[in-house]
N, CA, C and O atoms as a Tinker XYZ file with bonds, in Angstrom:
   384  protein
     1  N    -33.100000   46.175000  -22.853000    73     2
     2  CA   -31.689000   45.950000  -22.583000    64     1     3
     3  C    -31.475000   46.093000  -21.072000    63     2     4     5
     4  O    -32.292000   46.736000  -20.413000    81     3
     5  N    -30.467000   45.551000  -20.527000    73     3     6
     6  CA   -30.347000   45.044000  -19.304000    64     5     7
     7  C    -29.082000   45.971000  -18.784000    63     6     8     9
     8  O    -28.122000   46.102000  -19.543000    81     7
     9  N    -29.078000   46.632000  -17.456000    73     7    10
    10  CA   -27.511000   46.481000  -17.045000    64     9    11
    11  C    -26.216000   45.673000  -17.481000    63    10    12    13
    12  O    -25.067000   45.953000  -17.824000    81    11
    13  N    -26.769000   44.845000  -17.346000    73    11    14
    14  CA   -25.612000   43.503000  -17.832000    64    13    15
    15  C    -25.128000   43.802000  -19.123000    63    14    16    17
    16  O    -23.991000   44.179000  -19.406000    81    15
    17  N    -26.303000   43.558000  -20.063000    73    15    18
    18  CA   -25.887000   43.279000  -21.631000    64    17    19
    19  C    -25.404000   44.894000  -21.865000    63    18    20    21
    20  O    -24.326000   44.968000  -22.456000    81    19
    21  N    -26.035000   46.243000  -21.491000    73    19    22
    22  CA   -25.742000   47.587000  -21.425000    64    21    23
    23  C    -24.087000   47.380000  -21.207000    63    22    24    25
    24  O    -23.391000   47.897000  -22.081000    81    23
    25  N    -23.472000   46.750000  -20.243000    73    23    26
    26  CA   -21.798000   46.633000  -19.678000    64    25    27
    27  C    -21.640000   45.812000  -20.670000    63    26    28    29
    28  O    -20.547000   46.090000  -21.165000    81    27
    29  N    -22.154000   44.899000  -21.273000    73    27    30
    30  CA   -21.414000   43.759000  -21.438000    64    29    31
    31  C    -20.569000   44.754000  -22.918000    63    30    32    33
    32  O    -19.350000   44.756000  -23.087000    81    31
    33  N    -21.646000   45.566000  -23.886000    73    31    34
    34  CA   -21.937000   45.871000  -24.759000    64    33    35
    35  C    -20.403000   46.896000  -25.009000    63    34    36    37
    36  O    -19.389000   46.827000  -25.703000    81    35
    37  N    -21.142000   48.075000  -23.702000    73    35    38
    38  CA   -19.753000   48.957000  -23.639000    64    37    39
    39  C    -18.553000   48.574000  -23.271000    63    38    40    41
    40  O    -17.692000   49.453000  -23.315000    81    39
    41  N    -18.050000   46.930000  -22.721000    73    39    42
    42  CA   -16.633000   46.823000  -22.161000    64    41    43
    43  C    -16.389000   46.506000  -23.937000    63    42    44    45
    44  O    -15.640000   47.194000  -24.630000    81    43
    45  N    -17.246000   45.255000  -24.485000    73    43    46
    46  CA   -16.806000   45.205000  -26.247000    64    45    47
    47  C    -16.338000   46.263000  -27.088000    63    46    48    49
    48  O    -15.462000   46.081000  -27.933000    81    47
    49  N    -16.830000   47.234000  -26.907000    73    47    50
    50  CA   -16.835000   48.745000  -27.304000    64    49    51
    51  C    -15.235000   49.143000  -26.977000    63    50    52    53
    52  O    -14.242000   49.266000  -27.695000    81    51
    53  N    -15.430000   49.255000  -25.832000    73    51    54
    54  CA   -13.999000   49.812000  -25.960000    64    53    55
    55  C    -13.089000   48.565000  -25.671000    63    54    56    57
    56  O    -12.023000   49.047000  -25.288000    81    55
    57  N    -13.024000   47.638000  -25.669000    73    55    58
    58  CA   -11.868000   46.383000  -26.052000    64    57    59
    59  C    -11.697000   46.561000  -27.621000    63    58    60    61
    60  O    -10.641000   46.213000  -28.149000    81    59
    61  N    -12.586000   47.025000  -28.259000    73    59    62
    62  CA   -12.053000   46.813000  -29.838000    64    61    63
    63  C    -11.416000   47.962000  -30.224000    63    62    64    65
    64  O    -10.625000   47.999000  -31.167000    81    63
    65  N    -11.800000   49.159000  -29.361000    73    63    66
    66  CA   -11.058000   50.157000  -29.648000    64    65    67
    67  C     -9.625000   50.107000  -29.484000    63    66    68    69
    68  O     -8.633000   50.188000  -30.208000    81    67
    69  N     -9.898000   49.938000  -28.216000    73    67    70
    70  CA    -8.177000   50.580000  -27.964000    64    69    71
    71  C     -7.422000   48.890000  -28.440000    63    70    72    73
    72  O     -6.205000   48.809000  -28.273000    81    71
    73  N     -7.981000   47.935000  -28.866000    73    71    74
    74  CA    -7.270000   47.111000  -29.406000    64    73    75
    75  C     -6.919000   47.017000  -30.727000    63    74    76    77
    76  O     -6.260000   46.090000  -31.197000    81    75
    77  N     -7.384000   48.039000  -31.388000    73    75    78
    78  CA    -7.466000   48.463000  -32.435000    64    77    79
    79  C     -6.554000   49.973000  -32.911000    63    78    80    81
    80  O     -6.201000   50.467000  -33.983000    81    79
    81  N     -6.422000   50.348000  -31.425000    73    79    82
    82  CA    -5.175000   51.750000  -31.145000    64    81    83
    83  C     -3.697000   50.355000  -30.851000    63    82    84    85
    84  O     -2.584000   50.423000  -31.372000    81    83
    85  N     -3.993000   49.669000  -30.269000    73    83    86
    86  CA    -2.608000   48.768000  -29.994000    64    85    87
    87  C     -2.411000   48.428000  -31.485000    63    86    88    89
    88  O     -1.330000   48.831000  -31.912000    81    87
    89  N     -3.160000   47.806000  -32.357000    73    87    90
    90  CA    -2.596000   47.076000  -33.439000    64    89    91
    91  C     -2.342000   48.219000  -34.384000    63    90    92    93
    92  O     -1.700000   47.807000  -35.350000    81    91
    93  N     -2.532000   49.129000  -34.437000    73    91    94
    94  CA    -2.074000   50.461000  -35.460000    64    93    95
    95  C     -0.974000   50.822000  -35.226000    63    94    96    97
    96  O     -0.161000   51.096000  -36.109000    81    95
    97  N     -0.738000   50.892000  -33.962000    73    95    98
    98  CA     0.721000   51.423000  -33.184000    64    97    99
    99  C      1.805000   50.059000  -33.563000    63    98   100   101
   100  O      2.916000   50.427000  -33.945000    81    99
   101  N      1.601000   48.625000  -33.497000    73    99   102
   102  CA     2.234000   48.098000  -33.498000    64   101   103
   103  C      2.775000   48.295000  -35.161000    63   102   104   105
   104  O      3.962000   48.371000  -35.479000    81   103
   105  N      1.724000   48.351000  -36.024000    73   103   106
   106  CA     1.775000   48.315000  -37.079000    64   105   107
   107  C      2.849000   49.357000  -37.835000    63   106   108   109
   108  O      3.734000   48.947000  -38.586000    81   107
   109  N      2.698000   50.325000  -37.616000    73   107   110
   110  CA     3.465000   51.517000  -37.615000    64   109   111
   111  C      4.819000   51.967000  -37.180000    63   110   112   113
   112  O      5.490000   52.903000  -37.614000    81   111
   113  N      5.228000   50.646000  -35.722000    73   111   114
   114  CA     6.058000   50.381000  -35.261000    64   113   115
   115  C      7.335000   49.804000  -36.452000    63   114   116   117
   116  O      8.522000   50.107000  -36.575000    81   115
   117  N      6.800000   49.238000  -36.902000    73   115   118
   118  CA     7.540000   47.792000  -37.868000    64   117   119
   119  C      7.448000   48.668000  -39.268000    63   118   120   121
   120  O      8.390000   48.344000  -39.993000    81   119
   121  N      6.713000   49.551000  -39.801000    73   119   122
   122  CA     7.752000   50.152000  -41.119000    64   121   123
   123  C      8.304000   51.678000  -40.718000    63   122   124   125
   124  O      8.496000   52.600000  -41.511000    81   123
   125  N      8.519000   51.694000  -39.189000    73   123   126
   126  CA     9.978000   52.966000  -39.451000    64   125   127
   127  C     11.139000   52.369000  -38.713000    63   126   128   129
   128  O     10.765000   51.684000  -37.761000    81   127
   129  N     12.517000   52.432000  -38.882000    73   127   130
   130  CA    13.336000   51.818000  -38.252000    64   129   131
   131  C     13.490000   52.419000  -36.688000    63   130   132   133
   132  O     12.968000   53.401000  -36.159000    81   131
   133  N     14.337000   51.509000  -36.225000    73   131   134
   134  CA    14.164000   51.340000  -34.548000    64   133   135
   135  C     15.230000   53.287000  -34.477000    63   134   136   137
   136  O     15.975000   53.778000  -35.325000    81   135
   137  N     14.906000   53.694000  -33.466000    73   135   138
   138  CA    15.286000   54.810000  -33.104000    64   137   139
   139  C     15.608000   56.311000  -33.823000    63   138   140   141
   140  O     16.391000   57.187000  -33.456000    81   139
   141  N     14.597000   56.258000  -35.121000    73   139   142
   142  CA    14.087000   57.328000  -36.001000    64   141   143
   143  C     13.066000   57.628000  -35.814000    63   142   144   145
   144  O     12.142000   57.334000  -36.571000    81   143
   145  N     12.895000   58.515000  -34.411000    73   143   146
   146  CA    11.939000   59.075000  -34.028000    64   145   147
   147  C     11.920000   60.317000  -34.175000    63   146   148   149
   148  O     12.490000   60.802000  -33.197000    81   147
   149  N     11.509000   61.257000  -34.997000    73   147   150
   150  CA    11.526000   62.421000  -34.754000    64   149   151
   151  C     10.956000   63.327000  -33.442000    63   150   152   153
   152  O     11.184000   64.533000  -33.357000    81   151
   153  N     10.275000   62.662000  -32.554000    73   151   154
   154  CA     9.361000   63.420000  -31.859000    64   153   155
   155  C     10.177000   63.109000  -30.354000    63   154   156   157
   156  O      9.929000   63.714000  -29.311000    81   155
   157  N     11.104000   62.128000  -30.495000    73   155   158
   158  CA    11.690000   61.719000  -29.510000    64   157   159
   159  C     12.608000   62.742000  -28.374000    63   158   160   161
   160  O     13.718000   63.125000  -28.745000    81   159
   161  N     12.180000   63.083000  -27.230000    73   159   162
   162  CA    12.885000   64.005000  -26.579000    64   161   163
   163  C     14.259000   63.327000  -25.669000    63   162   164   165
   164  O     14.142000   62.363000  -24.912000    81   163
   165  N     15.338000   63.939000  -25.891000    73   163   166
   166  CA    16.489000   63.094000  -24.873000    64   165   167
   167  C     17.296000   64.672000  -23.809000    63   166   168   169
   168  O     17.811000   65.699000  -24.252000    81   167
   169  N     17.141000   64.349000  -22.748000    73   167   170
   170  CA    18.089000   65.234000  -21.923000    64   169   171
   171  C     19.360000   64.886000  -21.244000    63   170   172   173
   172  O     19.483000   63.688000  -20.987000    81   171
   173  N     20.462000   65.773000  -20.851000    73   171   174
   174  CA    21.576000   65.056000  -20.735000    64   173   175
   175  C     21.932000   66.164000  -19.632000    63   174   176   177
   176  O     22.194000   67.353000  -19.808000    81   175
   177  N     21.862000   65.404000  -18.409000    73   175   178
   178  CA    22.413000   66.243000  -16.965000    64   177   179
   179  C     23.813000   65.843000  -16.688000    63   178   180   181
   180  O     24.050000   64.637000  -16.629000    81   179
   181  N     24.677000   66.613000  -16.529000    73   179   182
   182  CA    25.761000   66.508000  -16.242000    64   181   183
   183  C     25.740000   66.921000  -14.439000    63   182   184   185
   184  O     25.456000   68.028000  -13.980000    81   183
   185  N     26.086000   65.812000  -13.729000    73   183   186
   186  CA    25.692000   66.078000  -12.172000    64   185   187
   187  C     27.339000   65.727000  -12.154000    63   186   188   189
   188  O     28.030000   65.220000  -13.038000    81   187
   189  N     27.664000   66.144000  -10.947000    73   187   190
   190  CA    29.146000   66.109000  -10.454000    64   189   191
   191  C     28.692000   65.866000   -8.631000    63   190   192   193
   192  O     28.262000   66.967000   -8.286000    81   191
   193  N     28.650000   65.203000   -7.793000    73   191   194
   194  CA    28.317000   64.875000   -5.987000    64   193   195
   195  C     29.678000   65.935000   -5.433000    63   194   196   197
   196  O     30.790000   66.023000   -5.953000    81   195
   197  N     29.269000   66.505000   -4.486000    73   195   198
   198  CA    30.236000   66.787000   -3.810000    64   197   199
   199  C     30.868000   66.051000   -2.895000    63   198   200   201
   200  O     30.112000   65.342000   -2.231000    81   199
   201  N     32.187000   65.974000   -2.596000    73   199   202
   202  CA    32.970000   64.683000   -1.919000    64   201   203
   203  C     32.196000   65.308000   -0.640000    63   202   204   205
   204  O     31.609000   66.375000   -0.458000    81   203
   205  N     32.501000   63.962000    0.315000    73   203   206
   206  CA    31.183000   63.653000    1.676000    64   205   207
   207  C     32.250000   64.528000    2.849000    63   206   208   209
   208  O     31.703000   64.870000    3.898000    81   207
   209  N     34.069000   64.951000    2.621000    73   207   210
   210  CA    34.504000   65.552000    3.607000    64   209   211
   211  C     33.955000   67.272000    3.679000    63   210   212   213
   212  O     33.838000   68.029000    4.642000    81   211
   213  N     33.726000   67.445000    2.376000    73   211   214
   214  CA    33.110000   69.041000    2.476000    64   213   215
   215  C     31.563000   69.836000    2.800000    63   214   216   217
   216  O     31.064000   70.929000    2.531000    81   215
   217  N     31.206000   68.762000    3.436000    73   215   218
   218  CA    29.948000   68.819000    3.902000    64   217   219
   219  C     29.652000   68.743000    5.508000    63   218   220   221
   220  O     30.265000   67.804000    6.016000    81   219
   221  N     28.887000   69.477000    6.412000    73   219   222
   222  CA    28.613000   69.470000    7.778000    64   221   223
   223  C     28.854000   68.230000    8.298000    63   222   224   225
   224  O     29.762000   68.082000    9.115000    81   223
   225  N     28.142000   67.281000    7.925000    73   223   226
   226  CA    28.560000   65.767000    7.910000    64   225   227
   227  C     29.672000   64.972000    8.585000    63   226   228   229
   228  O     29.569000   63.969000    9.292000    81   227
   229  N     30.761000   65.648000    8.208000    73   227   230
   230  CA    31.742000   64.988000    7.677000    64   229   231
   231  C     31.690000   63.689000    6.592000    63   230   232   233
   232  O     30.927000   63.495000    5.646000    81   231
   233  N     32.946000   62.780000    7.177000    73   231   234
   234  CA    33.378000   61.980000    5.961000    64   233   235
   235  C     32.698000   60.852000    6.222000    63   234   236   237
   236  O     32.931000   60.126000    5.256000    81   235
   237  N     31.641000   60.004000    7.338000    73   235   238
   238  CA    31.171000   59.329000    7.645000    64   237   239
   239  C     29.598000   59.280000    7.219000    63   238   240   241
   240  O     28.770000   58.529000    7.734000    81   239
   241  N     29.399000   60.014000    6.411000    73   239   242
   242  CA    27.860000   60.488000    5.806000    64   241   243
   243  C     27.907000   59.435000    4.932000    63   242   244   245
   244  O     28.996000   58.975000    4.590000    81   243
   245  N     26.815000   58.966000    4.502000    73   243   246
   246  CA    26.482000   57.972000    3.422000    64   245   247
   247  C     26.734000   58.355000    1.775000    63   246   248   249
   248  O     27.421000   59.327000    1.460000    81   247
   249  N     26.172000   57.581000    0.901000    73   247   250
   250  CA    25.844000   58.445000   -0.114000    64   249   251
   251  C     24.729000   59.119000   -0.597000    63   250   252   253
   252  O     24.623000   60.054000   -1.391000    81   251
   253  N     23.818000   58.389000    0.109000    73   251   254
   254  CA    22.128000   58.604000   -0.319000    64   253   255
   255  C     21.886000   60.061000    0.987000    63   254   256   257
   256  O     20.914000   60.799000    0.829000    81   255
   257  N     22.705000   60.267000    1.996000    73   255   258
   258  CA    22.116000   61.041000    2.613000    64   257   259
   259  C     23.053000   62.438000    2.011000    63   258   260   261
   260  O     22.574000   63.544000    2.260000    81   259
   261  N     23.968000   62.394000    1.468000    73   259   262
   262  CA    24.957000   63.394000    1.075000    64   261   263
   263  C     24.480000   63.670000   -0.186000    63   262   264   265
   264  O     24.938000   64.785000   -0.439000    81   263
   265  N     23.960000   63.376000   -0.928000    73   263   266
   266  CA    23.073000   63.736000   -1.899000    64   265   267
   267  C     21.848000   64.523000   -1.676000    63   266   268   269
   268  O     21.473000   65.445000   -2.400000    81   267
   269  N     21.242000   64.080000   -0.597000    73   267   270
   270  CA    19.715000   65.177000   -0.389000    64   269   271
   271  C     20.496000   66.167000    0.304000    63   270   272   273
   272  O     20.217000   67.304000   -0.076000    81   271
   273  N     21.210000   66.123000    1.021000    73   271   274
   274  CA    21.770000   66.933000    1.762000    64   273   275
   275  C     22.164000   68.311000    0.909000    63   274   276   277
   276  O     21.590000   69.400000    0.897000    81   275
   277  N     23.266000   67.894000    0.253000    73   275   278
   278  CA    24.047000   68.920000   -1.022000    64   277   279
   279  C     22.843000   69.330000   -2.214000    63   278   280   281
   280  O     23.297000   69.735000   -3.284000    81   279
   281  N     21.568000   69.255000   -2.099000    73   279   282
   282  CA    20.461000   69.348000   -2.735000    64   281   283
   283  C     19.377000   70.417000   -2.291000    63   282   284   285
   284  O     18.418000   70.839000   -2.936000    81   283
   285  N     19.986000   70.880000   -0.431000    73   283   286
   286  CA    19.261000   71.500000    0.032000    64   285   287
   287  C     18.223000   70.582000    0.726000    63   286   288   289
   288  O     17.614000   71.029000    1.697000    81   287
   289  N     18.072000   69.777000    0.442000    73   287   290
   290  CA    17.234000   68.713000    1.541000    64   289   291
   291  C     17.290000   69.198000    3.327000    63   290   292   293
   292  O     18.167000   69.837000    3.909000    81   291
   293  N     16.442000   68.812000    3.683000    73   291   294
   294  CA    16.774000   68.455000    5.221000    64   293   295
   295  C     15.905000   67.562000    6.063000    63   294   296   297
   296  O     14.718000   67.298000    5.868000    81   295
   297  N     16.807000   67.076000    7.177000    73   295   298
   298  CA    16.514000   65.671000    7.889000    64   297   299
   299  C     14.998000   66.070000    8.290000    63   298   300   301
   300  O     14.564000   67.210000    8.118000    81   299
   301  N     14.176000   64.926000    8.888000    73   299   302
   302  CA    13.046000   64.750000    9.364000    64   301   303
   303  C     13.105000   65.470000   10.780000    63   302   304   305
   304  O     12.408000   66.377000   11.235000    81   303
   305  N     13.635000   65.118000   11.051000    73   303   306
   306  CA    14.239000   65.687000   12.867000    64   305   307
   307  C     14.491000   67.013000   12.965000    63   306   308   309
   308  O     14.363000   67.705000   13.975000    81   307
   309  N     15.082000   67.564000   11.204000    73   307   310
   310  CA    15.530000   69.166000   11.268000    64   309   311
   311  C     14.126000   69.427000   11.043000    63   310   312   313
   312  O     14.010000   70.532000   11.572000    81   311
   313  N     12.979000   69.115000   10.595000    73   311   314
   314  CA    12.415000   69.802000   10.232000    64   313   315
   315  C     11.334000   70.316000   10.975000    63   314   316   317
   316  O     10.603000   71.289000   10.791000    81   315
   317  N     11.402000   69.204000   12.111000    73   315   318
   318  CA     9.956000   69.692000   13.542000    64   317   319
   319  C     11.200000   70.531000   14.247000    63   318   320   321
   320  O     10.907000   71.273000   15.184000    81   319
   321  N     12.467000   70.438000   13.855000    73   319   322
   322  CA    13.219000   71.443000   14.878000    64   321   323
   323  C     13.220000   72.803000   14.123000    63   322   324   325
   324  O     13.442000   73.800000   14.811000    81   323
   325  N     13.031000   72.942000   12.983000    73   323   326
   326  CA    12.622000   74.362000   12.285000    64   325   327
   327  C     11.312000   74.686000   12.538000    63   326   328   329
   328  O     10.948000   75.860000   12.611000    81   327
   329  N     10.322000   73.441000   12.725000    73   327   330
   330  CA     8.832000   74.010000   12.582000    64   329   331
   331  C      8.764000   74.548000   14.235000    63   330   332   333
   332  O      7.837000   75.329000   14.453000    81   331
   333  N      9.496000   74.268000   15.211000    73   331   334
   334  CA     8.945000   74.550000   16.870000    64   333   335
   335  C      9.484000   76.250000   16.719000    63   334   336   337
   336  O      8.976000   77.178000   17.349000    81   335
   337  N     10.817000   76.404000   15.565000    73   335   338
   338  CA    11.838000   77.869000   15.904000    64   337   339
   339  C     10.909000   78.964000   14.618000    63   338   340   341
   340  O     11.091000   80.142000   14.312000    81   339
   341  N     10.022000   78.055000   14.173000    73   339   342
   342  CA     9.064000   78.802000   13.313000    64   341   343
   343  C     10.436000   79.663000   12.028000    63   342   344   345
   344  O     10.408000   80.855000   11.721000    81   343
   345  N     11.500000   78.615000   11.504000    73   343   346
   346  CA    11.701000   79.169000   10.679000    64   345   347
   347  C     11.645000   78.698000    9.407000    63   346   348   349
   348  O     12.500000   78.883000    8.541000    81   347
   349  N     10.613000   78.075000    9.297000    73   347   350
   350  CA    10.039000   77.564000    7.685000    64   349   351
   351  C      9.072000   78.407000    7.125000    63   350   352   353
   352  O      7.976000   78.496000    7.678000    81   351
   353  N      9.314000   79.025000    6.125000    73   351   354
   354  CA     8.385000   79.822000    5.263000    64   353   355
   355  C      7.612000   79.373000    4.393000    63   354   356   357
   356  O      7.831000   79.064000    3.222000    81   355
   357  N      6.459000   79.338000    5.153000    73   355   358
   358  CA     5.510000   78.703000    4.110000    64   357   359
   359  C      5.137000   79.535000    2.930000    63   358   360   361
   360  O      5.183000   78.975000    1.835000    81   359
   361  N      4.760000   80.834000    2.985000    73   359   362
   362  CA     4.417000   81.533000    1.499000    64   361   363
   363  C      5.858000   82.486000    1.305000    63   362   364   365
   364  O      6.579000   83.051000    2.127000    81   363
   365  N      5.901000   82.378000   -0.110000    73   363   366
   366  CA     7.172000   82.932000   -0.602000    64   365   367
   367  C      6.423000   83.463000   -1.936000    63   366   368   369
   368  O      5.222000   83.266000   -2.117000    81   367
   369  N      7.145000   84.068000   -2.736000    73   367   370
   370  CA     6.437000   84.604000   -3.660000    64   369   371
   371  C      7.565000   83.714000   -5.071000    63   370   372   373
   372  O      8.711000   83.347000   -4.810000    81   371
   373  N      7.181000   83.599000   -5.909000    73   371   374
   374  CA     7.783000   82.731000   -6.991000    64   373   375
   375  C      8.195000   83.069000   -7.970000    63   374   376   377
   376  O      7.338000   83.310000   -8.821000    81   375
   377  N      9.509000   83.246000   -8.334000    73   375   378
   378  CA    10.159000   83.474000   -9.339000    64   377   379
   379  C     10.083000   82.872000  -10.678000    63   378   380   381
   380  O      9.913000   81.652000  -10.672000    81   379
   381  N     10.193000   83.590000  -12.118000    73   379   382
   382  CA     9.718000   83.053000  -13.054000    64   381   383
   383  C     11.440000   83.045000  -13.702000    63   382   384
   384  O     11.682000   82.555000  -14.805000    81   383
């Protein structure tokens, strides 16, 4: 047996497998009805933005930046200006 026929052998191998995991799944799909999943996980965040005048900002802030912002985020620019005043803490200890 050859390299070749050795690959050719194992790509067959697993093409029938997992084509054979697709057609079970599909199969299985079609006798339970659509969204009777028991295993199905759903989460539901209730987010509220803070308006853009109550922020350092002011009212001229975007939305995408008033979001990282009110998130605790900070700019690229703040952050070599924290790393020169050395006040970024790299080890902290972690709360459970």
């Amino acid at each position: 047996m050859t390299w070749f026929q050795f690959i050719i052998w194992l790509a067959a191998i697993y093409i029938l497998y997992y084509g054979g995991l697709i057609i079970w799944e599909l199969l299985q799909a079609k006798r339970r009805p659509f969204g009777d999943d028991p295993h199905e996980l759903t989460f539901v965040e209730e987010f509220v933005p803070l308006p853009a005048e109550s922020q350092d900002h002011g009212p001229a802030a975007s939305a995408d930046v008033s979001s990282v912002v009110s998130s605790g985020g900070v700019k690229l620019k703040d952050i070599f200006r924290l790393a020169q005043e050395e006040a970024i803490e790299y080890i902290r200890p972690v709360s459970f």
